[in-house]
C-alpha positions in Angstrom: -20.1 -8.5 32.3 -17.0 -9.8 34.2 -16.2 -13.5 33.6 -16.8 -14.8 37.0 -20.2 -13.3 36.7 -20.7 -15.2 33.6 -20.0 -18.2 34.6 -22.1 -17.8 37.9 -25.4 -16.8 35.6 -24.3 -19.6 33.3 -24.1 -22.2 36.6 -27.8 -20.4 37.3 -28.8 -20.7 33.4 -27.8 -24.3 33.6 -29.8 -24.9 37.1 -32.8 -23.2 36.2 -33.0 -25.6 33.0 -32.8 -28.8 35.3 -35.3 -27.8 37.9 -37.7 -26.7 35.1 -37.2 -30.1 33.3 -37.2 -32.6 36.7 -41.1 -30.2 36.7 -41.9 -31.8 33.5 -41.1 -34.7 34.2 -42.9 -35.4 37.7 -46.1 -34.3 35.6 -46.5 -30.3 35.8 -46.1 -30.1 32.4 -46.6 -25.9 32.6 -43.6 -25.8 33.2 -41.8 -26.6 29.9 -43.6 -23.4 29.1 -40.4 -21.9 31.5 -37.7 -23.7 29.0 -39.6 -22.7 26.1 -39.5 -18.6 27.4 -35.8 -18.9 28.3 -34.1 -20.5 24.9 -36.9 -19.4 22.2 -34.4 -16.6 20.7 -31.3 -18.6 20.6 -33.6 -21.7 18.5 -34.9 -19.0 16.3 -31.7 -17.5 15.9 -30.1 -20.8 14.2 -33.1 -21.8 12.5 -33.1 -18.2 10.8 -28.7 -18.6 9.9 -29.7 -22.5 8.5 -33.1 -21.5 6.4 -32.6 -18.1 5.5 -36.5 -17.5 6.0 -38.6 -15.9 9.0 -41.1 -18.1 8.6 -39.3 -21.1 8.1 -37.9 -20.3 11.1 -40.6 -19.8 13.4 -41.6 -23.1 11.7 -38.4 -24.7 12.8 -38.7 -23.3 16.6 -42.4 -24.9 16.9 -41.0 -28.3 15.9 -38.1 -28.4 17.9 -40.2 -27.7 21.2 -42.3 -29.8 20.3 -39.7 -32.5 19.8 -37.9 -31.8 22.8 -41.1 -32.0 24.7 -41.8 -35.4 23.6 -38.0 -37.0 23.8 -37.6 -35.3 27.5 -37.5 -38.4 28.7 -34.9 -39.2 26.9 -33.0 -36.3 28.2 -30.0 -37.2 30.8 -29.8 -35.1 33.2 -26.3 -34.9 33.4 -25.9 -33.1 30.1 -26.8 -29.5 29.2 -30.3 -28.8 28.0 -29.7 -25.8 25.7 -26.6 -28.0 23.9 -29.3 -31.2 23.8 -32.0 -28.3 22.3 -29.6 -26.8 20.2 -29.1 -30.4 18.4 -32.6 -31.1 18.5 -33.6 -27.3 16.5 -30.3 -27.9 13.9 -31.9 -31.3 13.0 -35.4 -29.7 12.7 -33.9 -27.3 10.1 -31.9 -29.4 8.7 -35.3 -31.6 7.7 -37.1 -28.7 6.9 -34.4 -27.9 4.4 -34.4 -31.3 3.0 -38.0 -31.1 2.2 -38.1 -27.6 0.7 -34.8 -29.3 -1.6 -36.9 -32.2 -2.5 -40.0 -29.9 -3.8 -37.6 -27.5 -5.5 -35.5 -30.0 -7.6 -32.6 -28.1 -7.1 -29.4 -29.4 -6.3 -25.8 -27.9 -7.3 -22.9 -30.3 -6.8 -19.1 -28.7 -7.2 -16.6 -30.6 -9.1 -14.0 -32.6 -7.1 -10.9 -30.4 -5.5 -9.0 -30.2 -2.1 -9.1 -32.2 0.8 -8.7 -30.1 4.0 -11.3 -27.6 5.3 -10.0 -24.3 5.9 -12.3 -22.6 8.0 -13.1 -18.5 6.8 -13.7 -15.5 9.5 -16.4 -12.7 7.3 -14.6 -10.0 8.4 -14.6 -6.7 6.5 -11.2 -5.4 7.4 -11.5 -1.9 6.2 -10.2 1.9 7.7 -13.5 3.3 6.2 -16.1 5.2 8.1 -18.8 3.9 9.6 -21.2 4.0 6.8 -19.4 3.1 4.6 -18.4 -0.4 6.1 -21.4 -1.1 7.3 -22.2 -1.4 3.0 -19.5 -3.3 2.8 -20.6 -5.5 5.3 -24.4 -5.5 4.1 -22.8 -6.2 0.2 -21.0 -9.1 1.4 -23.6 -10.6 3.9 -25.8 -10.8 0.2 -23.0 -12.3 -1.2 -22.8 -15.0 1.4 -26.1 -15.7 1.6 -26.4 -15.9 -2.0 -24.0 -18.6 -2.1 -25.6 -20.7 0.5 -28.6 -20.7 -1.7 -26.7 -22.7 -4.1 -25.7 -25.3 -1.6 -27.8 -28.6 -0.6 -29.6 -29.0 2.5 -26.6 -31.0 3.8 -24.2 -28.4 3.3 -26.0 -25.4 4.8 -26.4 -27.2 7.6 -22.8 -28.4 7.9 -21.7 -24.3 6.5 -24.2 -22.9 9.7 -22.6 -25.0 12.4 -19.6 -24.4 11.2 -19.3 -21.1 10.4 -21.7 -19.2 12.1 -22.6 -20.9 15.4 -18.8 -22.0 15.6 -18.9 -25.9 16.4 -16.6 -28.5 15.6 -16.5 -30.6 13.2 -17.1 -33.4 15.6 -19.5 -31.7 16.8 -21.4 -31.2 13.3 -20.7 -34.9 12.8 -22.5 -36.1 15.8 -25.4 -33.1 15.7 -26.5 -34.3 11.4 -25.3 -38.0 11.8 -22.4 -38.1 10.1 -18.9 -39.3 10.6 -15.9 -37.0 10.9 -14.9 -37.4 7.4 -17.9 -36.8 6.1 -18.7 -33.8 7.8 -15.4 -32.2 7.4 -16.1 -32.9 3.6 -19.5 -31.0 3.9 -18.1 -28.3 5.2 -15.4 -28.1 2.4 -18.3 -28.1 -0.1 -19.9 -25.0 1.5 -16.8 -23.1 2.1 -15.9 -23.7 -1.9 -19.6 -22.4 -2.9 -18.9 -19.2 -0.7 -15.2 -18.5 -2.1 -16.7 -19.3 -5.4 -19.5 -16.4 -5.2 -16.9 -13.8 -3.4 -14.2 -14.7 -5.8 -11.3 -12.1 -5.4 -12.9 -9.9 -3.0 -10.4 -8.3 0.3 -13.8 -7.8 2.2 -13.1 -11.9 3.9 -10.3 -13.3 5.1 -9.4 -16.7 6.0 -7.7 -18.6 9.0 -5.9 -22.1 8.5 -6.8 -24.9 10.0 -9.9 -27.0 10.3 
């Protein structure tokens, strides 16, 4: 699709959600229903990349309607409701992964290194056929999501905003409560965990900068 019609379905996305919300709030409460139908499969999708677990996921997208159903009038209308969703569903996750932490004991906590974050791009830069990259790719997806089962609650979070639904680390900052620093550092604790578990392997590469 051609960027001007992007943006113009984007304008229309972003319209849609306002008029369905201002229903909501004057009392036809249906139509949340119309918010819950348009932006079910991108909640789903990040609760899946931050638990790792079709059910825990579906889990995930039922509390974060239903959060968002209670705060709405909290929302301003001047923001955009998918980005004031999106928060809302990575905090639901993020408290679901907490809790399954808690009743699993488990916590793994690197020794103390670098300071900077160095963001890393999965990319399997290979010349092989089809087939065979898509192992490689499969093989080091594993390997990935292996090493995010070794990280705290925290740092998944930080690891899937970061990495995978590409926000800032501002952005992470403001979406788990935490300050620059401190998210930056979460990050960094993820990103170690992954490099740790792929080691020497050419099937990543990285990119500087934070």
């Amino acid at each position: 699709m051609p960027a001007p019609e992007r943006l113009t379905q984007g304008m229309a996305d972003v319209e849609a959600d306002t008029e369905a919300v201002a229903r909501v709030r004057s009392g036809e409460t249906g139509a949340f229903r119309l918010l819950v139908e348009r932006h079910t499969a991108a909640v789903h999708r990040l609760a899946y990349r931050m638990t790792g677990n079709a059910h825990d996921a579906e889990d995930v997208v039922q509390e974060t309607f239903l959060r968002a159903f209670k705060r709405l009038d909290h929302f301003e209308a001047r923001a955009q409701f998918s980005s004031w969703l999106h928060r809302i569903g990575a905090n639901c996750a993020y408290d679901l992964l907490r809790s399954r932490a808690r009743e699993r004991s488990r916590r793994f906590e690197p020794a103390g290194g670098d300071d900077d974050v160095e963001p890393i791009e999965l990319v399997v830069p290979s010349k092989a056929p089809g087939p065979e990259r898509l192992m490689a790719g499969a093989e080091l997806r594993a390997r990935v999501d292996a090493a995010m089962e070794r990280m705290s609650a925290l740092e998944r979070a930080a690891f899937t905003l970061r990495h995978l639904e590409g926000h800032t680390i501002a952005e992470i900052g403001a979406t788990l409560g935490l300050d620059v620093s401190a998210a930056k550092q979460s990050v960094f604790r993820a990103v170690r965990k992954v490099r740790a578990t792929l080691g020497g392997a050419e099937s990543w590469t990285e990119r500087a900068g934070a």
